[in-house]
N, C-alpha and C positions, 0 to 999 in steps of 0.2 A: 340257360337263357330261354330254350323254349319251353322251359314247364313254364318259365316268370310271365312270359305270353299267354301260355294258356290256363292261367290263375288268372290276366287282368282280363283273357276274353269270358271266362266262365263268369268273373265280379261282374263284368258290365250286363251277362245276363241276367244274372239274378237283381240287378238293379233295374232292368227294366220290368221284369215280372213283379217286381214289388211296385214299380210305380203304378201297374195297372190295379192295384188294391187298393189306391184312392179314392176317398169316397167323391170328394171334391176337386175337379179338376182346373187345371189354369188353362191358358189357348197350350201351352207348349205341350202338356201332360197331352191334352185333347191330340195333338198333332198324332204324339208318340202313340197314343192308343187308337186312333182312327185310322191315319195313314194319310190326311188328308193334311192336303198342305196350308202352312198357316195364311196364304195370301187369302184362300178358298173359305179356312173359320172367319178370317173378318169381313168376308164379302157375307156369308154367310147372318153374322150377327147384326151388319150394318141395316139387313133387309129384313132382319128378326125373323130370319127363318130355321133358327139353330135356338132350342131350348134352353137358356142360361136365367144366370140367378139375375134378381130382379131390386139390386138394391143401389139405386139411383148417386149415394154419394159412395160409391167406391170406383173409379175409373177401369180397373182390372175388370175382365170377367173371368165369372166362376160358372163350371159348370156340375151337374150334377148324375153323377157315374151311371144312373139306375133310369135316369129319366135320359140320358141321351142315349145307353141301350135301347131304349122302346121307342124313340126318336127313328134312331136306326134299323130297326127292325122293321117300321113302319116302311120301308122303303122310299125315303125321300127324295126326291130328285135334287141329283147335286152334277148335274152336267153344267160344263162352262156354260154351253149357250143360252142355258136356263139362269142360271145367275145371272148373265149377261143383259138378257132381256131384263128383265125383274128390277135389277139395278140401274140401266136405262130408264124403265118406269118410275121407278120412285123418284129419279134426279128430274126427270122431267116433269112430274106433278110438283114439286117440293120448288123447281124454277116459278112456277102458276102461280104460289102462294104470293 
């Protein structure tokens, strides 16, 4: 019984390391690889402040493994109060229109 435990925790690691060898990520893959939580990618994408693919009729977003590393790297500002603002701003120019 505990090798069968630690045969399903060893699979589930190696199924996470293999997910991170996506070229192309979904929000969920993104979560798994960033650590950031999904509420924070779609605050994130709604303000288009988070690099993803660009193709207007697919409602899913895609993201791209190589370009959110350097995303990342750049050091982005992803504190709540920053999105918070940010996303306050928009909703209130976006009321103007």
């Amino acid at each position: 019984m505990e090798t069968e435990n630690e045969m399903v925790e060893i699979l589930k690691e190696i199924k996470g390391l293999l997910s991170h060898q996506k070229k192309v990520m979904n929000v969920d893959d993104l979560v798994a690889y960033t650590g950031l939580s999904k509420s924070k990618i779609y605050k994130l994408t709604q303000l288009r402040l988070i690099p993803m693919g660009g193709n207007k009729h697919i409602r899913q977003k895609f993201f791209d493994k190589d370009i959110i590393d350097a995303w990342l790297l750049g050091e982005p500002n992803l504190s709540d109060e920053y999105l918070d603002r940010e996303f306050d701003k928009k909703f209130k120019s976006d009321e103007k229109k």
